[in-house]
C-alpha positions as CSV (number, residue, x, y, z in Angstrom):
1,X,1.0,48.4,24.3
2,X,3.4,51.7,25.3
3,X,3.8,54.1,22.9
4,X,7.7,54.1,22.5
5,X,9.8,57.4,21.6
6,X,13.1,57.8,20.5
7,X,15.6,58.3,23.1
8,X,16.9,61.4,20.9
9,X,17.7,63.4,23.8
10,X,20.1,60.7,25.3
11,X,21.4,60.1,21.7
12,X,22.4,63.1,21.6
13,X,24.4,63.9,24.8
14,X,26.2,60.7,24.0
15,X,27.0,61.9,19.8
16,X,27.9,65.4,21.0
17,X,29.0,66.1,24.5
18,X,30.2,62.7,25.7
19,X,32.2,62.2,22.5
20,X,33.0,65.0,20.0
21,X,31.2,63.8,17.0
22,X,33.8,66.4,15.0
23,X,36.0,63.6,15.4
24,X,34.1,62.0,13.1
25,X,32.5,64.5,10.9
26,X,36.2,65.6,9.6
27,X,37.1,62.2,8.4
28,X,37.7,61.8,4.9
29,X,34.6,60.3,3.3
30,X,32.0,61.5,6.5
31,X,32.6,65.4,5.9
32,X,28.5,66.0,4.9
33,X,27.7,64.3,7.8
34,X,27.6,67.8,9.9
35,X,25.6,68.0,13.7
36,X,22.5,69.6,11.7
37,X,22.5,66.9,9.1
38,X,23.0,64.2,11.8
39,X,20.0,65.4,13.8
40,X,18.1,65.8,11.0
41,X,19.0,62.0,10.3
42,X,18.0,60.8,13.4
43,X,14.7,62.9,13.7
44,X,13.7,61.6,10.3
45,X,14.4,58.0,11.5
46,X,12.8,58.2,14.7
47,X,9.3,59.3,12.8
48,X,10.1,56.0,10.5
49,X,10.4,53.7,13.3
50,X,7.8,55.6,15.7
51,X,5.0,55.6,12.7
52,X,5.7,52.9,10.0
53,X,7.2,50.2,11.8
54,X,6.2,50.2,15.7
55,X,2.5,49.8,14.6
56,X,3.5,46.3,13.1
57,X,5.8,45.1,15.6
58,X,2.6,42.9,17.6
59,X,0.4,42.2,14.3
60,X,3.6,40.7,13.2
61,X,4.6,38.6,16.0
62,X,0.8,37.4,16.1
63,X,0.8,36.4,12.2
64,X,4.3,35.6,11.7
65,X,6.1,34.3,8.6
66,X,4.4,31.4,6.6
67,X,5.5,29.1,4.1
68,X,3.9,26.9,1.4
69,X,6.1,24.8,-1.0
70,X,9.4,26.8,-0.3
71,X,7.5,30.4,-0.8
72,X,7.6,32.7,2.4
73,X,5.2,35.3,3.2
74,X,5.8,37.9,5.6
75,X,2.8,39.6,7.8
76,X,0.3,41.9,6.3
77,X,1.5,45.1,6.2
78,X,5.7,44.4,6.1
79,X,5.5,45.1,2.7
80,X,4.8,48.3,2.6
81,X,6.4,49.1,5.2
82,X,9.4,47.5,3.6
83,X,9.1,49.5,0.4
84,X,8.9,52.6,2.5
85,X,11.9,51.7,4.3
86,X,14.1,51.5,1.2
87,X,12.3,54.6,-0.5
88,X,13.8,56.4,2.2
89,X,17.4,55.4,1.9
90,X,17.3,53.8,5.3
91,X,18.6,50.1,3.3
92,X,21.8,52.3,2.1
93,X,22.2,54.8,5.0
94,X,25.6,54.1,6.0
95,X,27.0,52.1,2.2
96,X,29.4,53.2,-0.3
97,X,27.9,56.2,-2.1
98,X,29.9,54.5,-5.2
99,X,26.9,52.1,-5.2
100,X,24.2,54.5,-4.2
101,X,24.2,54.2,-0.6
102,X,24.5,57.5,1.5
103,X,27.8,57.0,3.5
104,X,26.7,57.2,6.9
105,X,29.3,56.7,9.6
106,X,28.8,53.7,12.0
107,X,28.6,56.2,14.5
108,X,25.0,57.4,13.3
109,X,23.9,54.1,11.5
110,X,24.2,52.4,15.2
111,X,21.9,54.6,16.3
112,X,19.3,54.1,13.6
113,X,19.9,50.7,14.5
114,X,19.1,50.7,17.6
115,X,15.4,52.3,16.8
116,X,14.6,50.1,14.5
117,X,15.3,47.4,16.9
118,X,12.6,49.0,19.7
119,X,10.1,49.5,17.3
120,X,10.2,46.2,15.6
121,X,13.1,43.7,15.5
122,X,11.8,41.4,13.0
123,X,11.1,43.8,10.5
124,X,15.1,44.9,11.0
125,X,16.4,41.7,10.4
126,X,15.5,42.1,7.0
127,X,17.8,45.3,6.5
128,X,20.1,43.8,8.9
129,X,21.1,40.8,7.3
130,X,21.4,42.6,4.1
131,X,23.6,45.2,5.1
132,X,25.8,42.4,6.2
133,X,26.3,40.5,3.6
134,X,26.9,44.3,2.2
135,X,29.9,44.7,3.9
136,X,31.8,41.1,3.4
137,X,31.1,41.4,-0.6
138,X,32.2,45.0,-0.4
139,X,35.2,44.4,1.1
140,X,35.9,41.1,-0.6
141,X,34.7,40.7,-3.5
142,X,35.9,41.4,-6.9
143,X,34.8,44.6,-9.0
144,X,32.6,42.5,-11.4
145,X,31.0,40.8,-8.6
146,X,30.6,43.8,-6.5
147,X,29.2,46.1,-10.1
148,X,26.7,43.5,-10.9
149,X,25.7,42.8,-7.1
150,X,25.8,45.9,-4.5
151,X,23.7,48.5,-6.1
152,X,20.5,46.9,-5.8
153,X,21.4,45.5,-2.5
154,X,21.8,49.1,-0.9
155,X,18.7,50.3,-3.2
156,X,17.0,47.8,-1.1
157,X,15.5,45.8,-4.5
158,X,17.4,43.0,-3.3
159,X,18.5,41.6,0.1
160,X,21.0,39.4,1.6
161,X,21.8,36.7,3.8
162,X,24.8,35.1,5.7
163,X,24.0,31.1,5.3
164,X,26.8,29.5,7.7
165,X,24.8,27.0,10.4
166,X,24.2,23.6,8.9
167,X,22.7,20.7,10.7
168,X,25.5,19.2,12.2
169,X,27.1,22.2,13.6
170,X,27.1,26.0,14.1
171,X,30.0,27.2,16.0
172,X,32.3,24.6,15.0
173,X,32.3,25.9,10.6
174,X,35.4,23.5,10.1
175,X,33.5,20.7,10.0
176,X,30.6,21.9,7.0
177,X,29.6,19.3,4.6
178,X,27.8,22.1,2.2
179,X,30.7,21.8,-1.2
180,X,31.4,24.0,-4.1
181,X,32.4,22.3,-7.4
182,X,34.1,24.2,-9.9
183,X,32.5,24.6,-13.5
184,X,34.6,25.3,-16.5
185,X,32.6,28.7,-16.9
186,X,34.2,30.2,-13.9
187,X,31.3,29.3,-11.4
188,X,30.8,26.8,-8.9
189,X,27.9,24.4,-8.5
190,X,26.9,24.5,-4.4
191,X,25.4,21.5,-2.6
192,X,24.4,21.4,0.7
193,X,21.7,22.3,3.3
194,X,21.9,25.2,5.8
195,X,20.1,25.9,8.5
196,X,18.3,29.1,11.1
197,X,18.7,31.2,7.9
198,X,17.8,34.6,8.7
199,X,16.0,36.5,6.0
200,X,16.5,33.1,3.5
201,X,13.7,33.4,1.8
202,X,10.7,36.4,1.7
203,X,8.6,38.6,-0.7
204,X,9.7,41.8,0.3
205,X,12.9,41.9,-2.2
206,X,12.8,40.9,-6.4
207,X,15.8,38.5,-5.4
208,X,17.8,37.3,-2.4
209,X,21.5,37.2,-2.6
210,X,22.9,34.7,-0.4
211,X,26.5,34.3,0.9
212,X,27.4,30.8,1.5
213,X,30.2,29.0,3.3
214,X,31.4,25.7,1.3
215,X,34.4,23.8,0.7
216,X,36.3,23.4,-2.6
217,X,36.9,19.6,-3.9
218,X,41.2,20.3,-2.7
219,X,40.2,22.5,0.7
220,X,41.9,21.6,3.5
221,X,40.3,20.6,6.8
222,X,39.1,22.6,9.5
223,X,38.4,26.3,8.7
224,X,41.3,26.8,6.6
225,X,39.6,24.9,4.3
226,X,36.4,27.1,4.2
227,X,35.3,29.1,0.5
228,X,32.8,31.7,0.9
229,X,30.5,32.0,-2.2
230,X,27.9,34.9,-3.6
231,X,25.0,32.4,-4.8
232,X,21.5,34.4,-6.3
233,X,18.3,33.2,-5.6
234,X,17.5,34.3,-9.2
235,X,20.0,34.5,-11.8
236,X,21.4,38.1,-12.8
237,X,21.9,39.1,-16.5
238,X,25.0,41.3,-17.1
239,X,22.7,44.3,-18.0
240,X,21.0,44.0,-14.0
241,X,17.7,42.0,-15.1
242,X,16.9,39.1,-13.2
243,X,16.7,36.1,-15.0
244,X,15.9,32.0,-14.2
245,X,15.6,30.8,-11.0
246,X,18.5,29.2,-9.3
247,X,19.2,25.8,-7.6
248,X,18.3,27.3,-4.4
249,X,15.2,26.9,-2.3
250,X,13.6,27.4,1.2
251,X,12.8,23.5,2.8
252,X,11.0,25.1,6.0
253,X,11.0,27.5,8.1
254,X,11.5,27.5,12.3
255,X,8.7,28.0,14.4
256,X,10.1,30.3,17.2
257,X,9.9,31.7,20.6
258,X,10.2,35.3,19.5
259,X,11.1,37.1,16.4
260,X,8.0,35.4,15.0
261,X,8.0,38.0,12.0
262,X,11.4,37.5,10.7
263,X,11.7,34.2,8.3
264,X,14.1,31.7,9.8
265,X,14.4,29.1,6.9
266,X,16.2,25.8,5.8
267,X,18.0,26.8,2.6
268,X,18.8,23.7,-0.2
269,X,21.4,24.4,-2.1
270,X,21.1,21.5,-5.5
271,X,23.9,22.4,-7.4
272,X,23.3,25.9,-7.3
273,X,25.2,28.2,-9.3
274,X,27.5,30.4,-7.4
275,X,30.9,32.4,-7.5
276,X,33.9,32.7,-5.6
277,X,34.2,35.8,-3.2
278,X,37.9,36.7,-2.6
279,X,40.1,33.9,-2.7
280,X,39.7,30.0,-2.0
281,X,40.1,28.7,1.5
282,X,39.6,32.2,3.1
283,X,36.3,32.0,3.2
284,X,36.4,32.8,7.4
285,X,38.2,36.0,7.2
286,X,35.4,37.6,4.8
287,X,32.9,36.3,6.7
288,X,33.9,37.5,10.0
289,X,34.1,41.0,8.3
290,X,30.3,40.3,8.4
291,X,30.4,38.8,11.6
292,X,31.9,41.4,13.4
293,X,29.4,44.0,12.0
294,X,26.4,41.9,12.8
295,X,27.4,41.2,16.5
296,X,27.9,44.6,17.3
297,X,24.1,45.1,15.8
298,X,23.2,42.1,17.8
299,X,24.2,44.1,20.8
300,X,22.7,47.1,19.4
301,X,19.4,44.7,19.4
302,X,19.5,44.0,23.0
303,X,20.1,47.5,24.0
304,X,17.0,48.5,21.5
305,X,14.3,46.0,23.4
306,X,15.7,46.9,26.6
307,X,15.1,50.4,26.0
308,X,11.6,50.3,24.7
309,X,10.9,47.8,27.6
310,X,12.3,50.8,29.8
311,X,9.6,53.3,28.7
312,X,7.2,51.1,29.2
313,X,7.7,49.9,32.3
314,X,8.4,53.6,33.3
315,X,5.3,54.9,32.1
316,X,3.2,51.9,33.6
317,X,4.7,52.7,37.3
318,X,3.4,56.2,36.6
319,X,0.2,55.7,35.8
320,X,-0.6,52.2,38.1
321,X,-2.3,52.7,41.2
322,X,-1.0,50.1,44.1
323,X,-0.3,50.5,47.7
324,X,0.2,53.1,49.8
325,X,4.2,54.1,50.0
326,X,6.1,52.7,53.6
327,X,6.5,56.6,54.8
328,X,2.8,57.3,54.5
329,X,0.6,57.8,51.4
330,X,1.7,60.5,48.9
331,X,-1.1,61.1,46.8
332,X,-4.3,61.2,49.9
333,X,-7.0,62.0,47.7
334,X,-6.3,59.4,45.3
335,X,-7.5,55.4,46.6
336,X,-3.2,54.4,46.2
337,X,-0.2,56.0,45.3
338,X,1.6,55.0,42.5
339,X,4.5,52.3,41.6
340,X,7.0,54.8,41.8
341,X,7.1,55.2,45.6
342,X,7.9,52.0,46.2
343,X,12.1,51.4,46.7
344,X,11.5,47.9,44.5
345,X,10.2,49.4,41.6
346,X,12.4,52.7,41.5
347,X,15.4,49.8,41.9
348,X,14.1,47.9,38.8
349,X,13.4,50.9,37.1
350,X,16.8,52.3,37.7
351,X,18.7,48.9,36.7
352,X,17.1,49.3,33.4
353,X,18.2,52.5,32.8
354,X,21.9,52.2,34.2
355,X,21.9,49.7,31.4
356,X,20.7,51.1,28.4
357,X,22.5,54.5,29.0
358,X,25.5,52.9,30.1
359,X,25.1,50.6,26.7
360,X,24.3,52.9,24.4
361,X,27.5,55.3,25.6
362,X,29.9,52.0,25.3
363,X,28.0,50.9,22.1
364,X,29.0,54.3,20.5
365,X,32.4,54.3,21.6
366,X,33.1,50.8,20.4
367,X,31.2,52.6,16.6
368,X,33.3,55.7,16.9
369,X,36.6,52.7,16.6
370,X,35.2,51.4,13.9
371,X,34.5,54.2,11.8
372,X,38.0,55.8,12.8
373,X,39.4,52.4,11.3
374,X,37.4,52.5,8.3
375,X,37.8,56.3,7.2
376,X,41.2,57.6,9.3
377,X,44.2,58.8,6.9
378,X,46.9,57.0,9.2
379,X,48.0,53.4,9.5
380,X,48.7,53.3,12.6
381,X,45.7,55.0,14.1
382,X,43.6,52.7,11.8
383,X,45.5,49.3,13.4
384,X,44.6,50.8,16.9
385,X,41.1,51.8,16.4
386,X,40.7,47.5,14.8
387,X,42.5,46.5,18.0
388,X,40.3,48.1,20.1
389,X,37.1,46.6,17.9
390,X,38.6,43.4,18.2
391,X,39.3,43.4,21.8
392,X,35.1,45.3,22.5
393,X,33.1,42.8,19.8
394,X,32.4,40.0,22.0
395,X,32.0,42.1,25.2
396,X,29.3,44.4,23.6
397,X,27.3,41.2,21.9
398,X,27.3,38.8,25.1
399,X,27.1,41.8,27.5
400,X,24.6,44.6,25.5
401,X,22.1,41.0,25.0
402,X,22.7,39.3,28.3
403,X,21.8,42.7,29.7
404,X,18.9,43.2,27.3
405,X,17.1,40.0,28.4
406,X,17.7,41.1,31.9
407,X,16.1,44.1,31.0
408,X,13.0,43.2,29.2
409,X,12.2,40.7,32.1
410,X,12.6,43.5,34.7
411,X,10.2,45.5,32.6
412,X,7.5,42.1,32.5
413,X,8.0,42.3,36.3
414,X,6.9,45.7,36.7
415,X,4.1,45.1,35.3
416,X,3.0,42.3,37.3
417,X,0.6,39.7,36.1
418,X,-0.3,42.4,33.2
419,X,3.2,41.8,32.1
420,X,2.9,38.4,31.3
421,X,-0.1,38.7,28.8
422,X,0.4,39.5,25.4
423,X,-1.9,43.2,25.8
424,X,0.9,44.9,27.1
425,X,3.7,43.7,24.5
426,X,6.0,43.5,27.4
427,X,6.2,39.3,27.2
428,X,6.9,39.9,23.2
429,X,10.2,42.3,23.9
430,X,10.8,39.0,26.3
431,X,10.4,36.5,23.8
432,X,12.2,38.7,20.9
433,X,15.5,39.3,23.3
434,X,16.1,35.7,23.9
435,X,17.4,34.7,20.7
436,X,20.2,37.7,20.6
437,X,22.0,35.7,23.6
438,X,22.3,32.9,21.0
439,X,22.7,33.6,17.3
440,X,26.3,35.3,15.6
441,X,27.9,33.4,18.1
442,X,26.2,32.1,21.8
443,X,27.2,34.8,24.5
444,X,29.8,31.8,25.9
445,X,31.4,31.7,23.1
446,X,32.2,35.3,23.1
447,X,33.4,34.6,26.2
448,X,36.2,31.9,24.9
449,X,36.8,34.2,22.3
450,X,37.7,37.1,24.7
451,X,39.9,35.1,27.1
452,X,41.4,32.5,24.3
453,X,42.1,34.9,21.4
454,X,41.8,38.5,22.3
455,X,43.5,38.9,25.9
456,X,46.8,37.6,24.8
457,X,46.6,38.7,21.5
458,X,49.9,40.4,19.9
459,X,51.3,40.3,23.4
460,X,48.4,41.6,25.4
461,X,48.4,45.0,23.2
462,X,44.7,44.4,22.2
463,X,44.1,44.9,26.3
464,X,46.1,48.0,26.5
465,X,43.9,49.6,23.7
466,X,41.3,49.6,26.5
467,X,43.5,49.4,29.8
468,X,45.6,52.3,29.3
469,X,42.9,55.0,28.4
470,X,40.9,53.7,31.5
471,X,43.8,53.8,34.2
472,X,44.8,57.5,32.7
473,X,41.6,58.8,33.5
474,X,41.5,57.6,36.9
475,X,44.7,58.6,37.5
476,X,43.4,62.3,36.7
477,X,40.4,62.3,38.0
478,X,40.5,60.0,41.1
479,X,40.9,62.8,43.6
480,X,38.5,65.5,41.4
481,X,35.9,66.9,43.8
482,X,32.4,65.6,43.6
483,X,33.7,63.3,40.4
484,X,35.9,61.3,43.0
485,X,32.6,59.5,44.2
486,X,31.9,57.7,40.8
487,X,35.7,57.7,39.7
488,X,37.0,55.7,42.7
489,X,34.1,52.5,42.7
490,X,35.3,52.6,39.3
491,X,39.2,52.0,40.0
492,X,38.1,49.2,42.7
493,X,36.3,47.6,39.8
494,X,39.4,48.1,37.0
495,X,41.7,46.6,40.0
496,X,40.0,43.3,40.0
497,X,39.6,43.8,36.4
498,X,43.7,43.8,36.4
499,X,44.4,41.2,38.7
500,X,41.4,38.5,37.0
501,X,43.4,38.8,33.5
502,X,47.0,38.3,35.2
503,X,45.6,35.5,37.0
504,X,43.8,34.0,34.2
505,X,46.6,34.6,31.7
506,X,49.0,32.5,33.8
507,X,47.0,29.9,34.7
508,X,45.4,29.0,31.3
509,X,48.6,29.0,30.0
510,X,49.0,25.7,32.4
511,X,45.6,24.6,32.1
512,X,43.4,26.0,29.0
513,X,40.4,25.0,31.7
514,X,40.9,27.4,33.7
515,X,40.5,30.2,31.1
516,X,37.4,28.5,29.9
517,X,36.3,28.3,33.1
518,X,36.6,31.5,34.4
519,X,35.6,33.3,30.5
520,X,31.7,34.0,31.3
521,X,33.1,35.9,34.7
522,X,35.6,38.0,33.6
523,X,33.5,39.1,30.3
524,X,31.1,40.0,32.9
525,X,33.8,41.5,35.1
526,X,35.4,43.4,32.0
527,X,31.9,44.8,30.6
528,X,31.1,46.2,34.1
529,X,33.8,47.9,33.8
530,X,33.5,49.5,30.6
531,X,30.2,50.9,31.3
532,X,31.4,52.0,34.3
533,X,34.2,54.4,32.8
534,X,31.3,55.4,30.5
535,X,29.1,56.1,33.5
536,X,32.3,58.1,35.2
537,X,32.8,59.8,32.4
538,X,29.1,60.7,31.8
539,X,28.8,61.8,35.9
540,X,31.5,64.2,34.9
541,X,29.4,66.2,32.0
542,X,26.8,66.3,34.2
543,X,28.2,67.8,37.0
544,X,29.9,71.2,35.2
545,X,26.1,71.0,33.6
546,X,24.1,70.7,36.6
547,X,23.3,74.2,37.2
548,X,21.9,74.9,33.3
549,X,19.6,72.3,33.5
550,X,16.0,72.9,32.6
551,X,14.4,69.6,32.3
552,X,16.1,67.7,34.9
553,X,18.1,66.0,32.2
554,X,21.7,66.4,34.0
555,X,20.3,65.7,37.1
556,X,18.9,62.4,36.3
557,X,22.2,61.5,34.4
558,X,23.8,62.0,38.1
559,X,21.5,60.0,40.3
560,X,21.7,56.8,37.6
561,X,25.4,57.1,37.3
562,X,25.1,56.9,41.5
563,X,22.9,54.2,41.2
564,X,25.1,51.9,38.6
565,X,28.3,53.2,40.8
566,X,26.4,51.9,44.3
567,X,24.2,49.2,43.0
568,X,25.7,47.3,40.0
569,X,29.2,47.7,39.6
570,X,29.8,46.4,43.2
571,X,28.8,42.5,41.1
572,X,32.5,43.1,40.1
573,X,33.2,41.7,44.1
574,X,31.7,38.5,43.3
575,X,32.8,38.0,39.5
576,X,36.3,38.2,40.8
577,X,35.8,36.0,43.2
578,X,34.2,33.5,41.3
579,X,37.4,34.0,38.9
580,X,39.2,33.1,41.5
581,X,37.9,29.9,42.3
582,X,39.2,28.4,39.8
583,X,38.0,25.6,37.6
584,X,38.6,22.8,40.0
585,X,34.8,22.3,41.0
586,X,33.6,22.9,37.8
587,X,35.9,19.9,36.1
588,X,35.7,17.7,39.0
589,X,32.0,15.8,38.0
590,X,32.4,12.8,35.9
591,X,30.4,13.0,32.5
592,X,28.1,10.2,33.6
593,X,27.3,11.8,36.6
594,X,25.5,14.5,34.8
C-alpha cells in the first residue's frame, strides 16, 4: 500500500496566501489560533494520521466491525488508537472551550478532517459522528442537558450519533413511525427502530449518546411534526457517573461495500428513556444544524480518499516500468520508461489533482463562511456568511464526493490490473468513497435542494452571495496579462452558469419538472464553476510567485490550473446544454415501460 503524506504544503498556500487566515485568527473567540499555532496543529495531526491511524486503515477494512447479541467490536487495534486520538484533544479540537474542547476554527478543523479521512475513514467516523451530534445539542439544547452531556463528549469518553433513517424511509423524515411519549418526570419514553446508524453502537467510548428524531403523541404531520431527543445508551447520574443501561440496543449491524471498520447498526429503541432537545415539533431545524456540518465533512471525505488515491497513483507512475514513450524512449538504459511519459496517464494524473486542489481551496472557503458566521461581531456579516453556507452545502457534498469516487477510480486505473487487488489499497479508497455519494443526503437530493430551495431563496439573494464576488473579479481581472488565460474560460463557464439559473428559474416556476430535471446538471455546472474561480484565483498567486520558486511548487500550481481551465471546465458546454434540453424526454416514458 502507498505511504500517504499530508498535503501540508498545499494546506498551507490555501490557509495563508489564497485566503488571509488573519481574517480568521482576529475573530473573537479564535485569537490563540495564530499561523505558528496553526502549523503547529496541523504538523501534530499529520504525525497522528500518518503513524497511528493510516497503519490500520487495511487491517480494519479486512476485519471489520462484529456483532454478537447487540455488542459491537471494532478491529484490533482501534482502540488504542481511539484512546490516543482523544488523549490528544483531536475529539475536542474545534468545541467550546466552556466544555473542554480547544476552539478550533472550522477553517483548521476541515483540514484535520480531511487527514483523517486519507488515512482511515472508518476510524473518523467515530469522531465524526460525535462531533455532530456536538454541535446540534450545543446549539440546542438546554444548559442542564448541555452541563450533564457535552464535556465527556468533547473529552472523547463518550460518543454520539445522529439516528434519523428508519426502515420505511430516509429522505422523506415526515413520515417516521419512531414516537416519544411523555413521562410525568420530565422525560420521554422512545419507541421505534432506526436504521444505517453510524457509530450506533461500539467499545471504543464508556457510553453512546444518541440523538433521535421522534414524534410527540399531538405532533403534527410531515416534518413539522418532528421532536428531536438526547437518548443515553447508559443512564447518567447528576454527579457524571454512568449508571443502568437504557432501553436502547444494537439489532444488527450492515455488511458493507466499504467503510467495513466503521459500525453501521440497527438501533431499538423499547421505551427508552430520553429528553427533549429545544422545543417540540422543531426537531428538523436542530438537526440540520448537524446536518449541515456533517455534509460539508462528507465532502471533506471525498476530497480526503481522493487525495491519498492521488499520491498513490502518482508515486506508482513513477516507479512502474511500461512501454516505451510515442517520441522515443526516455530512459535507454533502463528495459521501459515509465507511466509518466505517456499523455493518458499524465491526463488521469492531472484530473486527480485539478480536483483535490481545486476542492480543498473551495472546501476552505465554504469553512472560512462558516466560521465568519459563527464568531463575527456584526449581524449582518454573520446573515451573509449563513447565506453563502446555505447556498455552498449541497454543492460541496454532491460535488467534493461525486468527484472523490471519480477520483479514487482514476487512481485504480492507473494502476492497472494491480489496482484492482486488494495489495495496493487502491480498490479499498474505491469501495470507502462510494457510500459518501449516498449518506447525509444522496448527491441528487442535494441537487433538488439547490435548485428547489436555495436558488430562489429570499429572492435569489442566497445566489448573489456567490454571483456577485465571482463577476467582480472577472470584471478586474479579465483583461490582466498572463491571468487573462485562466480568467476568461472562467467567465465563458459563469455565462452559462447565468443563463442555466434564469432559464431554470422561469421554467420551474411553470413546471417544477423541469427544475428537477435539469438539478444534477446545473449542480454540476455551478460546482465547475466554483472551483474554477478558485483555480483563477490560485493561477494568479502563482504567477507574481513564479520567479521565487524553489521546489517547483508555483509552477505546478500553473500548469494544473491550465489543465482544469483547458481540460475540465470546458464540461460546463455540455452541462448547459443538457440544461437546456429540457425535461421533455426525460418525463415522456410511461412508468410501465420502465
Amino acid at each position: 500500500m502507498a505511504e500517504f503524506k499530508a498535503p501540508l504544503r498545499d494546506m498551507r498556500f490555501v490557509l495563508t496566501e489564497l485566503f488571509d487566515f488573519n481574517d480568521i485568527n482576529q475573530l473573537p473567540g479564535c485569537e490563540d489560533f495564530t499561523p505558528d499555532v496553526v502549523d503547529a496543529v496541523l504538523e501534530e495531526a499529520a504525525k497522528v494520521c500518518e503513524e497511528v491511524l493510516q497503519p490500520l486503515n487495511r487491517s480494519g477494512d479486512e476485519e471489520g466491525c462484529t456483532w454478537n447479541d447487540g455488542v459491537v467490536t471494532t478491529p484490533k487495534g482501534f482502540k488504542e488508537a481511539y484512546k490516543t486520538f482523544a488523549e490528544g484533544g483531536w475529539t475536542g479540537i474545534a468545541c467550546d472551550p466552556v466544555y473542554g474542547g480547544q476552539g478550533a476554527p472550522k477553517t483548521l478543523n476541515a483540514l484535520v478532517e480531511e487527514m483523517t479521512c486519507s488515512t482511515n475513514l472508518s476510524f473518523g467516523m467515530y469522531p465524526g459522528l460525535s462531533f455532530g451530534a456536538y454541535a446540534a445539542l450545543h446549539s440546542h439544547a438546554s444548559d442542564a442537558l448541555k452541563d450533564k452531556y457535552l464535556p465527556k463528549m468533547v473529552a472523547g469518553t463518550w460518543s454520539g450519533t445522529m439516528c434519523l433513517t428508519e426502515p420505511h424511509c430516509g429522505t422523506d423524515l415526515g413520515i417516521i413511525r419512531s414516537k416519544a411519549e411523555p413521562r410525568d418526570d420530565g422525560s420521554y419514553a422512545i419507541t421505534g427502530t432506526k436504521i444505517f446508524i453510524s457509530a450506533g453502537e461500539h467499545d471504543l467510548t464508556e457510553n453512546i449518546i444518541h440523538l433521535v428524531l421522534a414524534k410527540l403523541p399531538d405532533a403534527p404531520k410531515g416534518t413539522k411534526g418532528i421532536s428531536l431527543f438526547v437518548v443515553p445508551k447508559f443512564m447518567v447520574h447528576d454527579d457524571g457517573s454512568l449508571g443502568d443501561r437504557n432501553s436502547v440496543k444494537c439489532g444488527s449491524i450492515e455488511h458493507k461495500m466499504g467503510i467495513k471498520a466503521s459500525s453501521t447498526c440497527v438501533m431499538n429503541f423499547d421505551g427508552a428513556t430520553g429528553w427533549l432537545v429545544g422545543e417540540p415539533h422543531q426537531g428538523m431545524p436542530a438537526m440540520f444544524t448537524m446536518m449541515n456540518q456533517e455534509r460539508l465533512s462528507v465532502g471533506i471525505q471525498g476530497l480526503g480518499l481522493g487525495e491519498a488515491a492521488y499520491q498513490g497513483a502518482a508515486a506508482y507512475a513513477r516507479d512502474r516500468l511500461q512501454g516505451r514513450a510515442l517520441t522515443g524512449p526516455k530512459s535507454p538504459n533502463k528495459e521501459a520508461d515509465s507511466l509518466l511519459v505517456h499523455p493518458d496517464v499524465r491526463r488521469m494524473l492531472l484530473t486527480q489533482r485539478a480536483y483535490n486542489e481545486g476542492s480543498r481551496a473551495m472546501g476552505i472557503w465554504v469553512a472560512r463562511a462558516l466560521d465568519t458566521m459563527k464568531y463575527h461581531e456584526n449581524a449582518q456579516t454573520r446573515e451573509e456568511a449563513d447565506e453563502f453556507v446555505q447556498l455552498m452545502t449541497p454543492i460541496v457534498k454532491a460535488l467534493f464526493t461525486d468527484w472523490g469516487f471519480e477520483t479514487t477510480n482514476i487512481g485504480m486505473q492507473v494502476f492497472g490490473g494491480h489496482g484492482y487487488i486488494r495489495e495496493w489499497g487502491m480498490e479499498q479508497y474505491v469501495r470507502d468513497a462510494r457510500i459518501a455519494q449516498i449518506y447525509e443526503g444522496t448527491n441528487g437530493i442535494q441537487a433538488l435542494d439547490l435548485v428547489g430551495r436555495k436558488m430562489g431563496a429570499k429572492a435569489g439573494r442566497y445566489l448573489r452571495r456567490f454571483f456577485h464576488p465571482v463577476q467582480d473579479y472577472i470584471e478586474t481581472h479579465v483583461n490582466d496579462d498572463g491571468l487573462g488565460d485562466f480568467v476568461q474560460p472562467l467567465a465563458k463557464a459563469f455565462m452559462r452558469l447565468q443563463q442555466a439559473t434564469a432559464e431554470i428559474a422561469q421554467r420551474g416556476m411553470k413546471n417544477p419538472d423541469e427544475a428537477g430535471a435539469a438539478a444534477t446538471e446545473y449542480l454540476r455546472l455551478f460546482g465547475l464553476v466554483a472551483v474554477g474561480f478558485m483555480w483563477a484565483r490560485m493561477a494568479e498567486i502563482a504567477l507574481k510567485k513564479q520567479d521565487d520558486d524553489d521546489d517547483g511548487f508555483y509552477k505546478a500550481k500553473l500548469i494544473t490550473a491550465q489543465f482544469y481551465m483547458e481540460r475540465i471546465l470546458p464540461q460546463s458546454g455540455a452541462l448547459f446544454s443538457a440544461i437546456m434540453a429540457g425535461s421533455k424526454t426525460m418525463m415522456a416514458m410511461d412508468e410501465d415501460a420502465f
